[in-house]
C-alpha positions as CSV (number, residue, x, y, z in Angstrom):
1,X,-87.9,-142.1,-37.9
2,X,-84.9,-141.9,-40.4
3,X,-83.1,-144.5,-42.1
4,X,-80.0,-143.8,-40.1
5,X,-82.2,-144.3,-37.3
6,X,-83.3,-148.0,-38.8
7,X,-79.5,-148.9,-39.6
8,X,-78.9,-148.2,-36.3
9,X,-81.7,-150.6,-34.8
10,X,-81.1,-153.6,-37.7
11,X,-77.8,-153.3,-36.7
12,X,-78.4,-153.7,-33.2
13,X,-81.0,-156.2,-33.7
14,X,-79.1,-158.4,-35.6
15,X,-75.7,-158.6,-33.0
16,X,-77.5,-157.9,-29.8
17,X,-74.8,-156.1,-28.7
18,X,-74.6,-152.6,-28.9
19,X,-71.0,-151.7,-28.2
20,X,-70.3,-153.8,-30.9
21,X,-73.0,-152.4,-33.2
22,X,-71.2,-148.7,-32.2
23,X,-67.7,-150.1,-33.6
24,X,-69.5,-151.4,-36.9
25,X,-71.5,-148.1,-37.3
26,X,-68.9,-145.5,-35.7
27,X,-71.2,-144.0,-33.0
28,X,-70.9,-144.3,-29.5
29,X,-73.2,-146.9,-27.3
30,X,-74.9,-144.4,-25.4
31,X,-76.3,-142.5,-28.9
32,X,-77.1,-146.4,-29.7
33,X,-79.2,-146.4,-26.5
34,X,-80.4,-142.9,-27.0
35,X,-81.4,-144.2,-30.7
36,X,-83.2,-146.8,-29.4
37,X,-85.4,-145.1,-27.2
38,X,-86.2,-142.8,-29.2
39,X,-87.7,-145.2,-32.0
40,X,-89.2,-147.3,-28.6
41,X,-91.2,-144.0,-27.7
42,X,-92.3,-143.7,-31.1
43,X,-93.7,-147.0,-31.8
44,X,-94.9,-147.4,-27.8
45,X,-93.1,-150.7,-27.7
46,X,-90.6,-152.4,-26.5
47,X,-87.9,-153.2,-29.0
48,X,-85.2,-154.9,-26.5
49,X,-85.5,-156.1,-23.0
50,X,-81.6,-156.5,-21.0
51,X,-81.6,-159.8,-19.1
52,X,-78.3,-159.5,-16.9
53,X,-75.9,-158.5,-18.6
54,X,-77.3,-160.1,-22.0
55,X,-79.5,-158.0,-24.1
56,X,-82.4,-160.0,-25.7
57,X,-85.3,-158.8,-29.0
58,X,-88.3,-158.8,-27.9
59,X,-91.4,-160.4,-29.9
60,X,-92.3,-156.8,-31.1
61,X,-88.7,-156.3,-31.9
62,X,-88.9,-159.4,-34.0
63,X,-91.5,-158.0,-36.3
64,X,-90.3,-154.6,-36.5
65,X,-86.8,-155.8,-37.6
66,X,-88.3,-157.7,-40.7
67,X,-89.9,-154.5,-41.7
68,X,-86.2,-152.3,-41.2
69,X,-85.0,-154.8,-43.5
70,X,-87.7,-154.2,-45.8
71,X,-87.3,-150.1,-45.8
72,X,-83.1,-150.3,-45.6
73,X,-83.0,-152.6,-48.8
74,X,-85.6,-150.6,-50.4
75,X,-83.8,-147.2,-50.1
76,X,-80.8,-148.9,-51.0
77,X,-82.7,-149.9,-54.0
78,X,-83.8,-146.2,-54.6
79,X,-80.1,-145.3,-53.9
80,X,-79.2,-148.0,-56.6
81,X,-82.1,-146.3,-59.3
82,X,-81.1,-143.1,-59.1
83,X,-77.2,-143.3,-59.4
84,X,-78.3,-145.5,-62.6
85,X,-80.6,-142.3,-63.9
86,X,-77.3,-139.7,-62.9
87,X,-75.1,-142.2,-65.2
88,X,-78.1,-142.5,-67.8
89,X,-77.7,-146.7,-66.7
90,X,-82.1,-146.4,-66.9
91,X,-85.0,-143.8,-67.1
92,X,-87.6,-143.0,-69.5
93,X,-87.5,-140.6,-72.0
94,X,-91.2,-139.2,-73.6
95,X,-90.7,-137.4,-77.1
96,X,-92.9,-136.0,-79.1
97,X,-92.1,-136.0,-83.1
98,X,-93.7,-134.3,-86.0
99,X,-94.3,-137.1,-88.9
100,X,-91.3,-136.1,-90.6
101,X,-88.6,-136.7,-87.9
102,X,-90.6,-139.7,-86.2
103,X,-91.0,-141.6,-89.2
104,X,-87.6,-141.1,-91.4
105,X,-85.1,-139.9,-88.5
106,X,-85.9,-140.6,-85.4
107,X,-85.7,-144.5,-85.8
108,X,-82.4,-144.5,-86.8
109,X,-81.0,-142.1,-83.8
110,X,-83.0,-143.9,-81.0
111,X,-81.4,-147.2,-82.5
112,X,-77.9,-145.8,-82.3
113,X,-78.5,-144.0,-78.7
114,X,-79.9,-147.3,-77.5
115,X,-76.6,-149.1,-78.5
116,X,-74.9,-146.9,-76.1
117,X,-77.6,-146.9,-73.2
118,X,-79.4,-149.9,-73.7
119,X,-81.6,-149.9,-70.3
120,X,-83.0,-147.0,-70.9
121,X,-86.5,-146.9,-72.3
122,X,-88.1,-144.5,-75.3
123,X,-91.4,-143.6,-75.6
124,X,-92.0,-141.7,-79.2
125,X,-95.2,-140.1,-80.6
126,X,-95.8,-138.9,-83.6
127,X,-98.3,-136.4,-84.5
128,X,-97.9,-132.8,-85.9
129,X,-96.3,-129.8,-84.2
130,X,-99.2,-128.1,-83.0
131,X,-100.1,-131.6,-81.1
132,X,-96.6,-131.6,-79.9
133,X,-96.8,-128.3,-78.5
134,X,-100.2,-128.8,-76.7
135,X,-98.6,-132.2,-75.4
136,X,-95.7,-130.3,-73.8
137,X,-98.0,-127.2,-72.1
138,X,-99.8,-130.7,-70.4
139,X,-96.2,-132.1,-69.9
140,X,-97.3,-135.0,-71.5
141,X,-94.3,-135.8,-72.9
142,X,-90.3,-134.5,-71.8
143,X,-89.3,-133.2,-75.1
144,X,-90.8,-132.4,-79.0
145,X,-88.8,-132.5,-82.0
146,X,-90.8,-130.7,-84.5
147,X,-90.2,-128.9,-88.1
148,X,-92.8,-126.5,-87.8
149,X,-93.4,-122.6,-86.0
150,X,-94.1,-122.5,-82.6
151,X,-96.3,-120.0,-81.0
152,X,-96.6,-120.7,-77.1
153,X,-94.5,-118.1,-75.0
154,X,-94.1,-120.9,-72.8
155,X,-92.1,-123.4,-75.1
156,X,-88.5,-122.3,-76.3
157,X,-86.5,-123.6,-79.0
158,X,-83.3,-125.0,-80.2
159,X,-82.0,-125.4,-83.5
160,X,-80.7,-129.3,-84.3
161,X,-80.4,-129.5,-88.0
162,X,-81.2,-128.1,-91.3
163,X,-83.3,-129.5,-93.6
164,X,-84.6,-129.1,-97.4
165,X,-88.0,-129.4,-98.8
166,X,-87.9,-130.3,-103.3
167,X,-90.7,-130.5,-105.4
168,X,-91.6,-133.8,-106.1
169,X,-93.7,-135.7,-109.3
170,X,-94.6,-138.4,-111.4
171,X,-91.6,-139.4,-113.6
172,X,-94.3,-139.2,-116.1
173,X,-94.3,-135.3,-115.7
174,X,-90.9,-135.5,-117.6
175,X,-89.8,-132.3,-115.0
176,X,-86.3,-130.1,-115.1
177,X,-84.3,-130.9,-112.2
178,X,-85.1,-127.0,-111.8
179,X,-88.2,-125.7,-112.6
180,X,-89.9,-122.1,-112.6
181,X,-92.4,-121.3,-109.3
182,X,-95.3,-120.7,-112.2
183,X,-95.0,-124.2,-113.5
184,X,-96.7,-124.7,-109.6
185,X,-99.2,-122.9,-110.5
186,X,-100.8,-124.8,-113.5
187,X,-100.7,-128.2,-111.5
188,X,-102.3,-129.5,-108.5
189,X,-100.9,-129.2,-105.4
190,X,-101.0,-132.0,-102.4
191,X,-100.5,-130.7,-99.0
192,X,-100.5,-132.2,-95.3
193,X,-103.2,-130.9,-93.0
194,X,-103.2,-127.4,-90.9
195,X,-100.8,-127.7,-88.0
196,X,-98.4,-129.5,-89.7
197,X,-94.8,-128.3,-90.0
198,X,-94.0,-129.0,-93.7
199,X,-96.9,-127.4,-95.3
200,X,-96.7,-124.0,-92.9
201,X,-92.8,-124.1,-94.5
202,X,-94.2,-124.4,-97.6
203,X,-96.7,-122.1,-97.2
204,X,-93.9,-119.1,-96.3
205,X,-92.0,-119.6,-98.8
206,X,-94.1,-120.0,-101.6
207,X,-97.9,-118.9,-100.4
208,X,-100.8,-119.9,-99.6
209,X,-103.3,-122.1,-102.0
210,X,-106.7,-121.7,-102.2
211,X,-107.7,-124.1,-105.2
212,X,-106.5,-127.3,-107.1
213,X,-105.6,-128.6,-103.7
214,X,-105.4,-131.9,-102.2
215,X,-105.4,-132.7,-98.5
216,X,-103.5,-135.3,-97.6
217,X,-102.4,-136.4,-93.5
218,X,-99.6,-138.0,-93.9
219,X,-95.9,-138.3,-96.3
220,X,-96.6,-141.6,-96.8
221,X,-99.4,-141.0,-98.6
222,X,-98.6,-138.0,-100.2
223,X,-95.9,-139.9,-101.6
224,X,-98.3,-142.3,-102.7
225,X,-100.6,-140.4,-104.7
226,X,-97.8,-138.1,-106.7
227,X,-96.0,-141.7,-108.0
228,X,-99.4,-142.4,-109.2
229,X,-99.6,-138.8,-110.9
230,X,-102.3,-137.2,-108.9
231,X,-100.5,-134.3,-108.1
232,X,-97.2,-132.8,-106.9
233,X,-96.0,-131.9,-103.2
234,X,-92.9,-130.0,-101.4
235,X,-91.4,-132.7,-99.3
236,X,-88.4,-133.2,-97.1
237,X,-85.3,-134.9,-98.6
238,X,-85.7,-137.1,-95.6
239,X,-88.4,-138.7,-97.0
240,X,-87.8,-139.4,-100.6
241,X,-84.1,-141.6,-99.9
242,X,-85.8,-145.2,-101.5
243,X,-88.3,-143.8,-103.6
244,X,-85.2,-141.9,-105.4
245,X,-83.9,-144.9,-105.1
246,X,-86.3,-146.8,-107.1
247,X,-86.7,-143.8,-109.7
248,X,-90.4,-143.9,-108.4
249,X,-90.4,-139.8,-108.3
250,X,-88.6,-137.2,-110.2
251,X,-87.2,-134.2,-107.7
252,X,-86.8,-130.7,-108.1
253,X,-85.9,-127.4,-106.9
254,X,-87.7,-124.3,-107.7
255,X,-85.1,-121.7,-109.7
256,X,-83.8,-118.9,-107.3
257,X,-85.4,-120.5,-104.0
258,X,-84.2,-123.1,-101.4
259,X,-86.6,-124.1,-99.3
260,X,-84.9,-124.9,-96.3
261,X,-86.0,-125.1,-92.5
262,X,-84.5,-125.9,-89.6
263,X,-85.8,-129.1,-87.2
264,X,-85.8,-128.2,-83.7
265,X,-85.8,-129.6,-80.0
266,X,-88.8,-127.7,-78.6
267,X,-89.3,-127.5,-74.7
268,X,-91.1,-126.4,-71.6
269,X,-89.3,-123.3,-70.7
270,X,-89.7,-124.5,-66.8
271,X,-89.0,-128.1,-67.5
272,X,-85.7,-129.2,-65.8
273,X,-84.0,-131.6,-67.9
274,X,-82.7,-134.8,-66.7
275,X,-79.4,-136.5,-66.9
276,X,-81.2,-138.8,-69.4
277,X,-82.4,-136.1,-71.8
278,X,-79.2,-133.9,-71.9
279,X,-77.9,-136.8,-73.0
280,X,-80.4,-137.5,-75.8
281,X,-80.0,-133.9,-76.9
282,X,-76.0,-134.0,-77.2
283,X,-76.5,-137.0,-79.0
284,X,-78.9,-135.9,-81.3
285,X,-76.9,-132.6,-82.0
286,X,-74.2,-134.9,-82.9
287,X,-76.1,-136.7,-85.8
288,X,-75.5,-136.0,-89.2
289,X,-77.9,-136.1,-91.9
290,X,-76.0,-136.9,-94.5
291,X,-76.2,-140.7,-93.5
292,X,-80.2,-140.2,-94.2
């Protein structure tokens, strides 16, 4: 049984007449008849009886034409959902986000894609890059937008934008805009947890800490703790923008070192992307941080 096949018989069932139903569906009465049979053998019933020269439905027809109408508007329907997911009209996009991009990017891109493609609906989850990565191996989610290394030889990479990391303190701390690496040494240092993205860039560029360490896991309240003097961090410029504003933390840069990384889309190296997220990805490439 195929849906041409169900056309055919609706067709036929509605007009009772099937040199007529051949004009309306271009095909010849006898492949109507031929059609017919065909789905009459299936089902072993009778789907028409001929009376004269009349042709009538029979009781069995009856109840199998209410169920052709049933599959023909549901594939049109399917027809219907995917031509909306070709022209990105609907779908449902899963992305994964280290805490940096989910919490002070992200927002503000999935707000300005979803003035252009309003149906379609975007799930976000925020947790650190190694999570991320896991999540994708599990295909858990369709794409991860991280900051940090990736090790699985099954997830590729693709570089979006570039992004800084400055020192931050307590205005209190009276600090240089630019500051010598030792003067990191003297003062405790508060880091996000293993796994995350912005400490392993930190960690590169300046080393590993073993003492006067806090443990943090989460900006927010890294943030937090350095306005009330507890310590200083290495921090995206993404995340400081109100707390500049406010003159809540003093920033700096470390003499003779950017710390810069780049954010990435990461990926399933077998995952075939969608109309939907090439869509996402162009527009994300397309987003400029300098509004941030």
């Amino acid at each position: 049984m195929t849906i041409r096949k169900l056309e055919i018989y609706y067709t036929v069932s509605e007009i009772l007449n099937m040199t007529e139903a051949g004009k309306i569906l271009y095909i010849s009465q006898p492949s109507i008849s031929q059609v017919i049979k065909e789905l009459e053998e299936e089902m072993s019933v009778k789907l028409f009886q001929r009376i004269g020269r009349k042709l009538y439905i029979t009781e069995e027809g009856k109840v199998f034409q209410k169920y052709a109408l049933r599959i023909l508007n549901l594939y049109e329907e399917s027809q219907k959902a995917m031509d909306d997911m070709r022209e990105v009209r609907s779908g449902n996009l899963r992305i994964g986000a280290s805490t940096t991009i989910g919490t002070y990017l992200l927002p503000d891109i999935i707000a300005d894609f979803k003035q252009e493609y309003p149906k379609v609906d975007i799930e976000l989850y925020i947790t650190n890059t190694l999570e991320i990565s896991e999540d994708l191996l599990k295909n858990n989610i369709d794409i991860g937008l991280v900051e940090g290394k990736v090790e699985a030889e099954e997830l590729e990479t693709l570089d979006l934008w570039e992004d800084e990391m400055v020192i931050i303190s307590s205005p209190n701390k009276k600090w240089k805009k630019e500051i010598n690496s030792k003067k990191l040494e003297e003062e405790t240092f508060i880091l996000r947890e293993k796994g995350s993205g912005s400490r392993k860039t930190y960690e590169d560029a300046l080393g590993i800490r073993d003492k006067n360490i806090f443990v943090f896991g989460g900006t927010e309240a890294i943030k937090r703790a350095v306005i009330k003097d507890l310590g200083v961090a290495c921090v995206s410029k993404l995340t400081i923008v109100e707390e500049q504003k406010r003159k809540e933390i003093s920033v700096s840069r470390i003499k003779d070192l950017e710390i810069k990384r780049h954010l990435k889309l990461l990926y399933h190296k077998d995952k075939e992307f969608s109309k939907l997220i090439e869509k996402f990805i162009e527009f994300s490439k397309g987003y400029n941080l300098s509004k941030k």
